[in-house]
PQR file of N, CA, C, O and H, with PARSE charges and radii, in Angstrom:
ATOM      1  N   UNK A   1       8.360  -5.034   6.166 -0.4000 1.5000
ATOM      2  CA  UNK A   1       8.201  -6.185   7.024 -0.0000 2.0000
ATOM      3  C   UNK A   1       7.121  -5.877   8.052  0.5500 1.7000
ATOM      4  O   UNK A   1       6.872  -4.807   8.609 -0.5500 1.4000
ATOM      5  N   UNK A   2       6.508  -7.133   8.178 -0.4000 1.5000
ATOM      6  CA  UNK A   2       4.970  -7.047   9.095 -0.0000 2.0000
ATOM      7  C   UNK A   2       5.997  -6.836  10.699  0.5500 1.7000
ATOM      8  O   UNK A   2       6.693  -7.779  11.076 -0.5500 1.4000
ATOM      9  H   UNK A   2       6.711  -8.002   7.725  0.4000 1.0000
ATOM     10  N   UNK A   3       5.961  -5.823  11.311 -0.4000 1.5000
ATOM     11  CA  UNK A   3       5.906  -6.016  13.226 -0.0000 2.0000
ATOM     12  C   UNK A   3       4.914  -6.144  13.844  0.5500 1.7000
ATOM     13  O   UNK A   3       4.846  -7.089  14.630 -0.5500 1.4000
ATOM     14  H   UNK A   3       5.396  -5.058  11.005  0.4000 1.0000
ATOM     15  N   UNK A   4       3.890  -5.307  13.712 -0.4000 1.5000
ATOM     16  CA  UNK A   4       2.603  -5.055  14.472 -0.0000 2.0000
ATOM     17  C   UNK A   4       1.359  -5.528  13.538  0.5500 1.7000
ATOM     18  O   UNK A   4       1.364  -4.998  12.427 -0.5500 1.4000
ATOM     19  H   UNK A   4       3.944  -4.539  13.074  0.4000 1.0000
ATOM     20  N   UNK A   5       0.594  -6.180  13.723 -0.4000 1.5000
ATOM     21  CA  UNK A   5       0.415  -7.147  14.404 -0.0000 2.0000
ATOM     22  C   UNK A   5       0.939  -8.270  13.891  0.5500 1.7000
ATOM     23  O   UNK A   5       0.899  -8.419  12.670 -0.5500 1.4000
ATOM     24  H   UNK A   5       0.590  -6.611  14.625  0.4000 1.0000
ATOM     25  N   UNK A   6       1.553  -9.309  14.756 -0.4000 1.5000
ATOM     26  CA  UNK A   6       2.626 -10.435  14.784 -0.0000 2.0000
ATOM     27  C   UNK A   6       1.680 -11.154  13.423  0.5500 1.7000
ATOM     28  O   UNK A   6       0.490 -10.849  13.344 -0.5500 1.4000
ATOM     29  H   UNK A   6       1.586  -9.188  15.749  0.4000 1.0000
ATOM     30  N   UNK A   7       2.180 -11.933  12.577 -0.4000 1.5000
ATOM     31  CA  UNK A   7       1.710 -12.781  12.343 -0.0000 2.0000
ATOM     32  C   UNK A   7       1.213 -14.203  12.561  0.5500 1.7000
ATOM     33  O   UNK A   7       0.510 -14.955  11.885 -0.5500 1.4000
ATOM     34  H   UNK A   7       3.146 -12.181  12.641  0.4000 1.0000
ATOM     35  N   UNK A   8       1.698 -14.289  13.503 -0.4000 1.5000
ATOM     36  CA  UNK A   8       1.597 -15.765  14.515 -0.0000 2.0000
ATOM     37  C   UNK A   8      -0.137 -15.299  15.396  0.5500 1.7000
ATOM     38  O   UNK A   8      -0.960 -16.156  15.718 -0.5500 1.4000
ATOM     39  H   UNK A   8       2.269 -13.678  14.052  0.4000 1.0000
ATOM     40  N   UNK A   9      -0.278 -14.147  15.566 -0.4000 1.5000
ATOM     41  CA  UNK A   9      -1.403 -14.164  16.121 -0.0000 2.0000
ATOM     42  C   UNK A   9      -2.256 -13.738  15.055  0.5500 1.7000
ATOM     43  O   UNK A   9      -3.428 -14.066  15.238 -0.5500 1.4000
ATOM     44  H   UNK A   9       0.391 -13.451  15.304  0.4000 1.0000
ATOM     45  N   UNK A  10      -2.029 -13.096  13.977 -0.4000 1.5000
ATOM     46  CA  UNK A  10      -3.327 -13.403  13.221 -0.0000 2.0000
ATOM     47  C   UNK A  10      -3.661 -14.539  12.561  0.5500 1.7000
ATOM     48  O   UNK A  10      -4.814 -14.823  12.235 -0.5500 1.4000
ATOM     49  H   UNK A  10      -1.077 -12.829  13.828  0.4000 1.0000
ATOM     50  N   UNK A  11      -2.803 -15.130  12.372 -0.4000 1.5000
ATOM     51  CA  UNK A  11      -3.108 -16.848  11.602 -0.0000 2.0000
ATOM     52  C   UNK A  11      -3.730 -17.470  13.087  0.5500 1.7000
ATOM     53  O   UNK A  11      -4.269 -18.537  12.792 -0.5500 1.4000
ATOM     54  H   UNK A  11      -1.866 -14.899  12.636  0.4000 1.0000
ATOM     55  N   UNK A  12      -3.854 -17.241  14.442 -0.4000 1.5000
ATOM     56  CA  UNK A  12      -4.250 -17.845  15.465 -0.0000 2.0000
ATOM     57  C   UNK A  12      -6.086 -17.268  14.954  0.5500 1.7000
ATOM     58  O   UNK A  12      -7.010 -18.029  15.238 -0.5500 1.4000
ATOM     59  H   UNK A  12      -3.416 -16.375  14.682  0.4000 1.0000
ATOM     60  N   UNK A  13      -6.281 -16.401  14.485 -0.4000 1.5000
ATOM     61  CA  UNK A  13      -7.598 -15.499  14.346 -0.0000 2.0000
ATOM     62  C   UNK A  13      -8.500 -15.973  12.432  0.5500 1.7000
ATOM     63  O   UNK A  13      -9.670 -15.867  12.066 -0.5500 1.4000
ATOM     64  H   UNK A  13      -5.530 -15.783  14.254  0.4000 1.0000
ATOM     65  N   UNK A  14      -6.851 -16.627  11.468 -0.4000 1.5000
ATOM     66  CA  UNK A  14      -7.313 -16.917  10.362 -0.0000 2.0000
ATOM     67  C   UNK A  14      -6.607 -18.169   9.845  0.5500 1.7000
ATOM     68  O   UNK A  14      -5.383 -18.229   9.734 -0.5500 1.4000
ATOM     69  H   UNK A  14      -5.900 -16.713  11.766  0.4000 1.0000
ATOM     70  N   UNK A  15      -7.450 -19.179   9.530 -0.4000 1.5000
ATOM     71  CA  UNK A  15      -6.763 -20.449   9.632 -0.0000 2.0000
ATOM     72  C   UNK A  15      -5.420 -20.515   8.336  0.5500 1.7000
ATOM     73  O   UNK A  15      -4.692 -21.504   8.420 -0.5500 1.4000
ATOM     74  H   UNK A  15      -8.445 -19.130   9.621  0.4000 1.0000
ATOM     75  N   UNK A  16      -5.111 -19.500   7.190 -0.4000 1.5000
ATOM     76  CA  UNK A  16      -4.142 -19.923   6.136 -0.0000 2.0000
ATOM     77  C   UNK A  16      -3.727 -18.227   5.955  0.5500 1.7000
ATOM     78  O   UNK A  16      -4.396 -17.214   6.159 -0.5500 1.4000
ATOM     79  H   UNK A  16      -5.702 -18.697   7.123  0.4000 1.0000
ATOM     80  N   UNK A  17      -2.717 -18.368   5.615 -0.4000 1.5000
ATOM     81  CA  UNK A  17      -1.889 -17.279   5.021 -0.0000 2.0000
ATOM     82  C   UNK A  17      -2.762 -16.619   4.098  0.5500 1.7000
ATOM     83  O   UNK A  17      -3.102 -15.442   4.216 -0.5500 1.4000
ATOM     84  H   UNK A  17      -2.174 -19.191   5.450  0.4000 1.0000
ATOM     85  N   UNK A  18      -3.195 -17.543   2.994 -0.4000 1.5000
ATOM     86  CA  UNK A  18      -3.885 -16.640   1.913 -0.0000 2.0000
ATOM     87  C   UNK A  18      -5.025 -16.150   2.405  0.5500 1.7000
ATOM     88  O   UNK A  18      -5.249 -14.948   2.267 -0.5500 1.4000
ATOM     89  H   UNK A  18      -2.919 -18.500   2.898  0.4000 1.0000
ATOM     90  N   UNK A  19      -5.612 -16.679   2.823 -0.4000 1.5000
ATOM     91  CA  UNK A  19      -7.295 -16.054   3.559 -0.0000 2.0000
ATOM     92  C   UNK A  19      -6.819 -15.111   4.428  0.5500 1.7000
ATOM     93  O   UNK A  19      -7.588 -14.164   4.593 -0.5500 1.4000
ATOM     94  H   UNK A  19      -5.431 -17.656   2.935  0.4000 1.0000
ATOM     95  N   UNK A  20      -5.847 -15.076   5.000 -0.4000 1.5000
ATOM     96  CA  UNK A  20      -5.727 -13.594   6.029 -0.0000 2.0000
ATOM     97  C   UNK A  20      -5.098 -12.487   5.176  0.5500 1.7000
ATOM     98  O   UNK A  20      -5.308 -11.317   5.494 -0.5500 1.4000
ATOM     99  H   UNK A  20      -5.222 -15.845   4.866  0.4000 1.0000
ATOM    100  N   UNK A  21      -4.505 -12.718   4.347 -0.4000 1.5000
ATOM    101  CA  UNK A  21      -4.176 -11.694   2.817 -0.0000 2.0000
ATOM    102  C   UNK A  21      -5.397 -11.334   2.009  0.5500 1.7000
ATOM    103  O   UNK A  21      -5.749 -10.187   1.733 -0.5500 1.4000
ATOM    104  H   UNK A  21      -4.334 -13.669   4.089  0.4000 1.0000
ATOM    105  N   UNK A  22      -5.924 -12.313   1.707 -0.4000 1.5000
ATOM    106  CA  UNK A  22      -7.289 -12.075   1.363 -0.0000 2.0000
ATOM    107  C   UNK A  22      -8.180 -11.057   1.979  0.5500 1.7000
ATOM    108  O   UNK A  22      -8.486  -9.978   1.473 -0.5500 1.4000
ATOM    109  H   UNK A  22      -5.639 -13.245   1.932  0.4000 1.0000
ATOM    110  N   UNK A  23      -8.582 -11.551   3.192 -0.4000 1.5000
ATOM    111  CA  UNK A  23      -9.146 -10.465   4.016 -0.0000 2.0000
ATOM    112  C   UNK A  23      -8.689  -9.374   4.130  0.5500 1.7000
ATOM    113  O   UNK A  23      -9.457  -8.487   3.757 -0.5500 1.4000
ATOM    114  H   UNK A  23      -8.333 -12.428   3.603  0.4000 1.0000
ATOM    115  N   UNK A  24      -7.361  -8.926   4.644 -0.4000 1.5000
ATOM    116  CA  UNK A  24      -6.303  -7.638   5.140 -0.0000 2.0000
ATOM    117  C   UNK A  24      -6.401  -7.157   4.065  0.5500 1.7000
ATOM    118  O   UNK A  24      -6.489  -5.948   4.276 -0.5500 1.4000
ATOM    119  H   UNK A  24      -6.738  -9.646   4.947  0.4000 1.0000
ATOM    120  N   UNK A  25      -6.472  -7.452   2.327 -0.4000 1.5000
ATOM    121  CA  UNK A  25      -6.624  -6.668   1.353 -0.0000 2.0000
ATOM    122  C   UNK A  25      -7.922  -6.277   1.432  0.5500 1.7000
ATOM    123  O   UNK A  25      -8.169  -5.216   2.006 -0.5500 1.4000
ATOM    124  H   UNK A  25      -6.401  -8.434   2.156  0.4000 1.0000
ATOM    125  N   UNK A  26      -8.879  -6.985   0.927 -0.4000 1.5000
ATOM    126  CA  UNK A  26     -10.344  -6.116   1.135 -0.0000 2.0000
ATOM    127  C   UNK A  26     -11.046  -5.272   2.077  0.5500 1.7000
ATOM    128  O   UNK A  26     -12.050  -4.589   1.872 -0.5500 1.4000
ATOM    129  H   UNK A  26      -8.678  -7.847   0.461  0.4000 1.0000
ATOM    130  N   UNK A  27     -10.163  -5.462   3.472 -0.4000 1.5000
ATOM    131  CA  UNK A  27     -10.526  -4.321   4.441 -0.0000 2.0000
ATOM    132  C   UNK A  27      -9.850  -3.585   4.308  0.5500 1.7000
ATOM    133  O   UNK A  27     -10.121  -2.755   5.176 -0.5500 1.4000
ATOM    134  H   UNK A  27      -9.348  -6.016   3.638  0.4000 1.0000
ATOM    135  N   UNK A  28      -9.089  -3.269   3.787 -0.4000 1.5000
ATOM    136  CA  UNK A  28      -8.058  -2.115   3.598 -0.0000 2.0000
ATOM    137  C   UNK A  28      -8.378  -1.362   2.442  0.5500 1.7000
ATOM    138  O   UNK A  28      -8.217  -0.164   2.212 -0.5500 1.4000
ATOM    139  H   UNK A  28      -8.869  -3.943   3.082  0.4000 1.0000
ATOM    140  N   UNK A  29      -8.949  -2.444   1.627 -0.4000 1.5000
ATOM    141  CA  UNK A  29     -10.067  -1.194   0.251 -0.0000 2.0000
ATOM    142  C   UNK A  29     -11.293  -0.688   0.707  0.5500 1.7000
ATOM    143  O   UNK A  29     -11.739   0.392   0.318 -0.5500 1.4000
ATOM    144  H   UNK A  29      -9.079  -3.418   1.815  0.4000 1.0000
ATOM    145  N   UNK A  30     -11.902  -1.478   1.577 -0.4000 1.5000
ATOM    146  CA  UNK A  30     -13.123  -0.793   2.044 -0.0000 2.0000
ATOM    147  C   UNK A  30     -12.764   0.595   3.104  0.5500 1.7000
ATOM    148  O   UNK A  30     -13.391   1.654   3.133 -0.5500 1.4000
ATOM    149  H   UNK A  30     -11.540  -2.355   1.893  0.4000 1.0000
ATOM    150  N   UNK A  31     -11.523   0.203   3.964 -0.4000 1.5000
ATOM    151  CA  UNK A  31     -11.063   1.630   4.832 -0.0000 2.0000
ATOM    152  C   UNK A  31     -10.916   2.622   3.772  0.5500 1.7000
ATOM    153  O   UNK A  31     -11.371   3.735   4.032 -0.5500 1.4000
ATOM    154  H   UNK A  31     -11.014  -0.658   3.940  0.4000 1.0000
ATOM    155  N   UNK A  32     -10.328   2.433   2.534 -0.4000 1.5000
ATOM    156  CA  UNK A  32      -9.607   3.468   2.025 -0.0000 2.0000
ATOM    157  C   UNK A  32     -10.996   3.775   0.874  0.5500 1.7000
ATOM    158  O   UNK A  32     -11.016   4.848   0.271 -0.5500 1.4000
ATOM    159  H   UNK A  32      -9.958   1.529   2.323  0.4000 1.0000
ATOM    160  N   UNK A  33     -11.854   2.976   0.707 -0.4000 1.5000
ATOM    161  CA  UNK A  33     -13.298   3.723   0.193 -0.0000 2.0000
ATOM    162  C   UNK A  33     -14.319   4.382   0.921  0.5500 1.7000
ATOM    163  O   UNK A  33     -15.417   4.795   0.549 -0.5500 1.4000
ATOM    164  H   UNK A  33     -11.837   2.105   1.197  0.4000 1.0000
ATOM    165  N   UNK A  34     -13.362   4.421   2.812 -0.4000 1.5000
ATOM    166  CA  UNK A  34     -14.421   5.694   3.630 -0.0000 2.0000
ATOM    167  C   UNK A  34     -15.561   4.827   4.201  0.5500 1.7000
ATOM    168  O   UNK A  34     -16.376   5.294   4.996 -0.5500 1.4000
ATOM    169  H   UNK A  34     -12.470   4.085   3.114  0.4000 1.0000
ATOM    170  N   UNK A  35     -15.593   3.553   3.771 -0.4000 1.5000
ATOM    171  CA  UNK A  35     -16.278   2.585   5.155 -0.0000 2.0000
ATOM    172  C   UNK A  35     -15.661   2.811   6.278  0.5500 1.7000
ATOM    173  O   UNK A  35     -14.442   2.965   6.195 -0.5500 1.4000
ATOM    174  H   UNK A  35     -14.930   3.174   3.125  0.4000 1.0000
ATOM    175  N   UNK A  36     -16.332   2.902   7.695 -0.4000 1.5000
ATOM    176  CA  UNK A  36     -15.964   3.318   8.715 -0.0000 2.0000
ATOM    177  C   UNK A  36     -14.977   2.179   9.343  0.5500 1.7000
ATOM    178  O   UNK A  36     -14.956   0.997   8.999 -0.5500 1.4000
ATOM    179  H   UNK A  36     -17.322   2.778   7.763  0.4000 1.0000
ATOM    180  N   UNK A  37     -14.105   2.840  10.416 -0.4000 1.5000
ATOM    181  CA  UNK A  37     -12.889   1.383  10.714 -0.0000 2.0000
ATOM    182  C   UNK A  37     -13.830   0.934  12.251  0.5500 1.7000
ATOM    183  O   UNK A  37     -14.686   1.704  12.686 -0.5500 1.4000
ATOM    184  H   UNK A  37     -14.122   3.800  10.696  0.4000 1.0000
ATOM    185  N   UNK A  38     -13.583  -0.091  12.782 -0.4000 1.5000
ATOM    186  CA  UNK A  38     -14.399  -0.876  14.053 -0.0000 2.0000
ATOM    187  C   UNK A  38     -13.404  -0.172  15.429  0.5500 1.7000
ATOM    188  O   UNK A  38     -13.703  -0.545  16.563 -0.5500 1.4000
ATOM    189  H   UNK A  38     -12.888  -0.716  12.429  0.4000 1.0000
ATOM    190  N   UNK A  39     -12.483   0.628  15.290 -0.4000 1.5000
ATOM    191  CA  UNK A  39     -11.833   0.994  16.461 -0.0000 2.0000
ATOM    192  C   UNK A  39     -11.673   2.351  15.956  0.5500 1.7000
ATOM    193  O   UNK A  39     -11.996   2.760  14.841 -0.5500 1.4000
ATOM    194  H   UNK A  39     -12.239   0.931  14.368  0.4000 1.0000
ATOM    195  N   UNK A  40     -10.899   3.281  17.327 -0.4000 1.5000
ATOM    196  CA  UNK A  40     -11.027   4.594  17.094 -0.0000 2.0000
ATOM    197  C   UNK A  40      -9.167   4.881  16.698  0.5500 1.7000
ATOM    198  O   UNK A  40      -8.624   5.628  15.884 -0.5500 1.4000
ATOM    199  H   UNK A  40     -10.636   2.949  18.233  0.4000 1.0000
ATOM    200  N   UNK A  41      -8.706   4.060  17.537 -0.4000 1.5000
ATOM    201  CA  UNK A  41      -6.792   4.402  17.773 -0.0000 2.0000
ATOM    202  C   UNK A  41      -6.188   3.316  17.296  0.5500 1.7000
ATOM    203  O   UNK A  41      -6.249   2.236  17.884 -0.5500 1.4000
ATOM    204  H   UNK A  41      -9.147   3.453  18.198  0.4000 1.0000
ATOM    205  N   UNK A  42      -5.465   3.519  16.043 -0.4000 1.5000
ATOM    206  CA  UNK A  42      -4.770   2.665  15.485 -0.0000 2.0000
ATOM    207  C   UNK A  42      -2.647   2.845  15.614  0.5500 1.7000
ATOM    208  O   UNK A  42      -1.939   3.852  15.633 -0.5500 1.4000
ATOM    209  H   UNK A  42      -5.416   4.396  15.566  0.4000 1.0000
ATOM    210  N   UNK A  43      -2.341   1.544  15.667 -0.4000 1.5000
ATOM    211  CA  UNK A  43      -0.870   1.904  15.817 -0.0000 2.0000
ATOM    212  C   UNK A  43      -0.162   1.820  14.515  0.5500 1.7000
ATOM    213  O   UNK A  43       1.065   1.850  14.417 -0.5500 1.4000
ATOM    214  H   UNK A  43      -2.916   0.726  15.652  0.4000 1.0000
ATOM    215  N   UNK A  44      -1.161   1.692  13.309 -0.4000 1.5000
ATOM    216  CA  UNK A  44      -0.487   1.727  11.796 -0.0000 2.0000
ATOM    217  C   UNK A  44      -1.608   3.339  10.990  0.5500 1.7000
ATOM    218  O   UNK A  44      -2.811   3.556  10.845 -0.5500 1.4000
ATOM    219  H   UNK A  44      -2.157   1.667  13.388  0.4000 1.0000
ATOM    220  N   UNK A  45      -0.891   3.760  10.814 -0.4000 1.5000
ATOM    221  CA  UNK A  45      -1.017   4.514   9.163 -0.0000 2.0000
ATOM    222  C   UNK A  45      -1.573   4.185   8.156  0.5500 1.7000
ATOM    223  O   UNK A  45      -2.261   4.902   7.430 -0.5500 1.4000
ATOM    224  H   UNK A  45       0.087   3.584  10.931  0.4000 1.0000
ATOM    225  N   UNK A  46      -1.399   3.410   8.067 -0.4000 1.5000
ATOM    226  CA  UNK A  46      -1.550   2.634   6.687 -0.0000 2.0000
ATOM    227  C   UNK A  46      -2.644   2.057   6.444  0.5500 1.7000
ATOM    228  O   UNK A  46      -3.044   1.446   7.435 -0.5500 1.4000
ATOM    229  H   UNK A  46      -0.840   2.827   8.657  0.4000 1.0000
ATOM    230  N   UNK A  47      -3.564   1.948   5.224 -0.4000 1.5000
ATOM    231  CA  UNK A  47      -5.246   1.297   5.662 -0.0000 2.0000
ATOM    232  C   UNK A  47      -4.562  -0.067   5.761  0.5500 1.7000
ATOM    233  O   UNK A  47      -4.883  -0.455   6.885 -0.5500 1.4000
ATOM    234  H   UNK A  47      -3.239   2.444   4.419  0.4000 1.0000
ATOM    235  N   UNK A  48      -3.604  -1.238   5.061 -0.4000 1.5000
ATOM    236  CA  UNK A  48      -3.387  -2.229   5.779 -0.0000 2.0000
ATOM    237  C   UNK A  48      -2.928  -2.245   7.119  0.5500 1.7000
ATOM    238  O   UNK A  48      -3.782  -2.778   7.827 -0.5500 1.4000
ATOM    239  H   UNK A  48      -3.343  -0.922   4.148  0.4000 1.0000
ATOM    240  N   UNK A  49      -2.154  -1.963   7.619 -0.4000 1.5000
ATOM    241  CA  UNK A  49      -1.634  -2.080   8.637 -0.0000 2.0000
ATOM    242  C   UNK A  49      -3.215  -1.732   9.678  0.5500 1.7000
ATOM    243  O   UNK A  49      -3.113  -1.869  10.897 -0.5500 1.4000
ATOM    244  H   UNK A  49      -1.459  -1.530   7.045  0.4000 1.0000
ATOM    245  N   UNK A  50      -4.300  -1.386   9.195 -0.4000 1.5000
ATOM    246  CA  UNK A  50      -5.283  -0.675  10.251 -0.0000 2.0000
ATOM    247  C   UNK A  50      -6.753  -2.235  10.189  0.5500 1.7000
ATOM    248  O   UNK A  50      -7.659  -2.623  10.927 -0.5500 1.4000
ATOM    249  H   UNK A  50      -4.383  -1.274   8.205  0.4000 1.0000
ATOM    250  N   UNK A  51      -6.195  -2.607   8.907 -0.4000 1.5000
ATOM    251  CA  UNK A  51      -6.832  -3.599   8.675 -0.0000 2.0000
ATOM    252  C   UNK A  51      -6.737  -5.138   9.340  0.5500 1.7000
ATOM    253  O   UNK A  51      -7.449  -5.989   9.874 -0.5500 1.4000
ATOM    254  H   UNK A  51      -5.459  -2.291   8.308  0.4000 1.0000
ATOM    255  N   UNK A  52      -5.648  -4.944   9.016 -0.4000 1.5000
ATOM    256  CA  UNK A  52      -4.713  -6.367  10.408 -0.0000 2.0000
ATOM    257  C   UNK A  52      -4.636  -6.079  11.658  0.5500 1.7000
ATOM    258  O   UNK A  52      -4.439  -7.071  12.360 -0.5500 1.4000
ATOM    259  H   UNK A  52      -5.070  -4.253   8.582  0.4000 1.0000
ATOM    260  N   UNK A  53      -4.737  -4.825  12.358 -0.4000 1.5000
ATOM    261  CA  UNK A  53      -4.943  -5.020  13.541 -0.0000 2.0000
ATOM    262  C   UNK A  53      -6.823  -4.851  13.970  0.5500 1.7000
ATOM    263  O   UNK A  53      -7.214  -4.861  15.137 -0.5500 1.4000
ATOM    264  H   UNK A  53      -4.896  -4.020  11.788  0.4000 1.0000
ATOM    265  N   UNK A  54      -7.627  -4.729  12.933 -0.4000 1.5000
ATOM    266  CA  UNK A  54      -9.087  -5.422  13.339 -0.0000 2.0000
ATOM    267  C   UNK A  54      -9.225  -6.610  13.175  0.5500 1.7000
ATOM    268  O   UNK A  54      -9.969  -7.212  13.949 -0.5500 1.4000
ATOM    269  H   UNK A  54      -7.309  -4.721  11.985  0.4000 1.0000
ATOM    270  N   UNK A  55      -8.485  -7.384  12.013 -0.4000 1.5000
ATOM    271  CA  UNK A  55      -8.160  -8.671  11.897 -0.0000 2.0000
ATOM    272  C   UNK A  55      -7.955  -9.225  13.402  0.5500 1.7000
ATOM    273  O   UNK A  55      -8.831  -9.808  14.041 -0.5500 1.4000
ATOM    274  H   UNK A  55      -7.881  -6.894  11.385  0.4000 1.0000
ATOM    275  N   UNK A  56      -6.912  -9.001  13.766 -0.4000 1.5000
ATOM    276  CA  UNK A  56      -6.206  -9.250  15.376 -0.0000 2.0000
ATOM    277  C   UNK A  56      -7.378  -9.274  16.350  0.5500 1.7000
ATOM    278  O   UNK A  56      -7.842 -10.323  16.797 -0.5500 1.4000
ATOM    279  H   UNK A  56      -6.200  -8.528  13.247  0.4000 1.0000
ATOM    280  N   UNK A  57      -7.753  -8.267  16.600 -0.4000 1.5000
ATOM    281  CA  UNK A  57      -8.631  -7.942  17.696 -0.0000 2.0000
ATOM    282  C   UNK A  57     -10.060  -8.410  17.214  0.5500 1.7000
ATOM    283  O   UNK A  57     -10.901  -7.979  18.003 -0.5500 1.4000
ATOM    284  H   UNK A  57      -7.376  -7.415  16.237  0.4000 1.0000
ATOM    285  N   UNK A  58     -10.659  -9.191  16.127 -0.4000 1.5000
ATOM    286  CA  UNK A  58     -11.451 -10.218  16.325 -0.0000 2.0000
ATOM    287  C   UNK A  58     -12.862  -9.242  15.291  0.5500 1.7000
ATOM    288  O   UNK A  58     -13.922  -9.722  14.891 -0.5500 1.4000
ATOM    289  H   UNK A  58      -9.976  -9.541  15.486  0.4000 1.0000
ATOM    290  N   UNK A  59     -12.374  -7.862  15.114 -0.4000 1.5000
ATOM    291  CA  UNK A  59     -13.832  -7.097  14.829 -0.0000 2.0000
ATOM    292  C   UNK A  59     -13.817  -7.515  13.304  0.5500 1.7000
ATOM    293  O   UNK A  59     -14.828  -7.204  12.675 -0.5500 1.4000
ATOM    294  H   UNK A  59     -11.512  -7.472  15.439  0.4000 1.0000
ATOM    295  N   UNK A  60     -13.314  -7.846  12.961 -0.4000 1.5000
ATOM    296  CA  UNK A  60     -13.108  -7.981  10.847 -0.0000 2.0000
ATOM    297  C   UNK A  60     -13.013  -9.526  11.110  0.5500 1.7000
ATOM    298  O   UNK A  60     -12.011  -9.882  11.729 -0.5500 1.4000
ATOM    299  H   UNK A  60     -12.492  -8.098  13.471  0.4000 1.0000
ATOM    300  N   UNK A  61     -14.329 -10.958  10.553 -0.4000 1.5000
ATOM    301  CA  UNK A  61     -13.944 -12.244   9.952 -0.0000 2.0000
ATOM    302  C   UNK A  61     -14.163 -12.316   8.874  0.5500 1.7000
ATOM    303  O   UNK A  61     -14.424 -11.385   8.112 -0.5500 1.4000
ATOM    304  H   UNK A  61     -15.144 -10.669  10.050  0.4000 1.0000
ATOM    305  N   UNK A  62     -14.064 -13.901   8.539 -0.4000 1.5000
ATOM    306  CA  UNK A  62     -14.227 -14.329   7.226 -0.0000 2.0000
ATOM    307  C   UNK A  62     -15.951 -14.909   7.841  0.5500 1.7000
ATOM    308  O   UNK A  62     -16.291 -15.514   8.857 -0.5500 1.4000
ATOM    309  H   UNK A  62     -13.853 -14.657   9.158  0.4000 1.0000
ATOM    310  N   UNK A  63     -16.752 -14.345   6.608 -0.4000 1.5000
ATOM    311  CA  UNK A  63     -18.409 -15.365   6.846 -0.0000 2.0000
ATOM    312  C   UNK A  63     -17.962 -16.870   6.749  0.5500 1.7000
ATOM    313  O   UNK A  63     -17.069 -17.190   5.965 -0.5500 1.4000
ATOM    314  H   UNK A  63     -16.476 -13.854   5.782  0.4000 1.0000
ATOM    315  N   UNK A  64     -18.523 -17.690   7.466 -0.4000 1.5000
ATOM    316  CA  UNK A  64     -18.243 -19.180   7.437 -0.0000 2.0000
ATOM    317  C   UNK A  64     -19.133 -19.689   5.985  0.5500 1.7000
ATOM    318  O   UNK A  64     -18.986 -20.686   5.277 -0.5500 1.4000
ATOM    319  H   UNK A  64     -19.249 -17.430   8.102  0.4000 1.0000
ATOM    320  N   UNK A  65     -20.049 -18.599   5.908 -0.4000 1.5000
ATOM    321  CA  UNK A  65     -21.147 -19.094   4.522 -0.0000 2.0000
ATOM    322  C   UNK A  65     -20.424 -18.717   3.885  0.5500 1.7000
ATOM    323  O   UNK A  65     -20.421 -19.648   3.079 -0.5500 1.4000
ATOM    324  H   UNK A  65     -20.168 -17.790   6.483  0.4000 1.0000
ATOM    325  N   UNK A  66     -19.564 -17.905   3.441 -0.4000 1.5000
ATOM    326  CA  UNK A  66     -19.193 -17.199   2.068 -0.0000 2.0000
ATOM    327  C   UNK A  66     -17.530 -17.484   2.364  0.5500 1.7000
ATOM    328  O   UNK A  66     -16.827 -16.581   1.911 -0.5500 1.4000
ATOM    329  H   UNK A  66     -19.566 -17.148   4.096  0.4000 1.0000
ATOM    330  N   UNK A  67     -16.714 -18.690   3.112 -0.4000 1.5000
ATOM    331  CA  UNK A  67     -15.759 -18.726   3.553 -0.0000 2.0000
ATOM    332  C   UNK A  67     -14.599 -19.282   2.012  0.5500 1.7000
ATOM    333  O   UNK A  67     -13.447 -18.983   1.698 -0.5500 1.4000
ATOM    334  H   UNK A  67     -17.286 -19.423   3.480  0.4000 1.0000
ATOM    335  N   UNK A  68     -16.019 -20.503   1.184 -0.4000 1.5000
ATOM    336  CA  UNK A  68     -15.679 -21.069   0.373 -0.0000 2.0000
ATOM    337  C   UNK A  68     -15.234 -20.094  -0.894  0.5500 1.7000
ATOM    338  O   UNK A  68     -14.259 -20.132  -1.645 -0.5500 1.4000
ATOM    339  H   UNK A  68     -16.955 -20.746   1.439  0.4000 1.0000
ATOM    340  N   UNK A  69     -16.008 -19.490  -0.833 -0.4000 1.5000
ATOM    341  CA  UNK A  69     -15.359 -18.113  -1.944 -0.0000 2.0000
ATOM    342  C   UNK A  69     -14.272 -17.585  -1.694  0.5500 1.7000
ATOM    343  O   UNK A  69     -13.885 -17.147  -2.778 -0.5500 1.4000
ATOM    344  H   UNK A  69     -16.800 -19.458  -0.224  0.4000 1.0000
ATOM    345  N   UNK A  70     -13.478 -17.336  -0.870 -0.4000 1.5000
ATOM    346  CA  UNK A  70     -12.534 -16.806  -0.756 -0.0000 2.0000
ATOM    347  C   UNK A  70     -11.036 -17.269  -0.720  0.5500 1.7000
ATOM    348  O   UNK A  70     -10.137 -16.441  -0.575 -0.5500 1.4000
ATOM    349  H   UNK A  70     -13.792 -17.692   0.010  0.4000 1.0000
TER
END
């Protein structure tokens, strides 16, 4: 079960459930392929859990050009 970060505030950051799944998965493959993360101190372990809280804090969007693809 999601605690950190709430889901009520990342759907405030991504307008649908699936697009913020969407996203939180592909940053979490790019963390775990050794692309660098946008913060230094994370409160998850986990490359998701590290992924949703850049989600949160605004450093990881969706491109508005490439929004339709996703």
């Amino acid at each position: 079960m999601l605690l950190y970060p709430s889901v009520d505030k990342l759907l405030e950051k991504v307008d649908s459930r699936y697009k913020l799944i969407a996203l939180g998965a592909k940053r979490a493959r790019e963390l775990d392929a050794g692309l660098p993360a946008t913060q230094e101190k994370f409160e998850s372990n986990k490359s998701v859990g590290k992924a949703l809280e850049e989600i949160e804090n605004g450093d990881v969007i969706i491109d508005p050009d490439l929004e339709d693809q996703v």
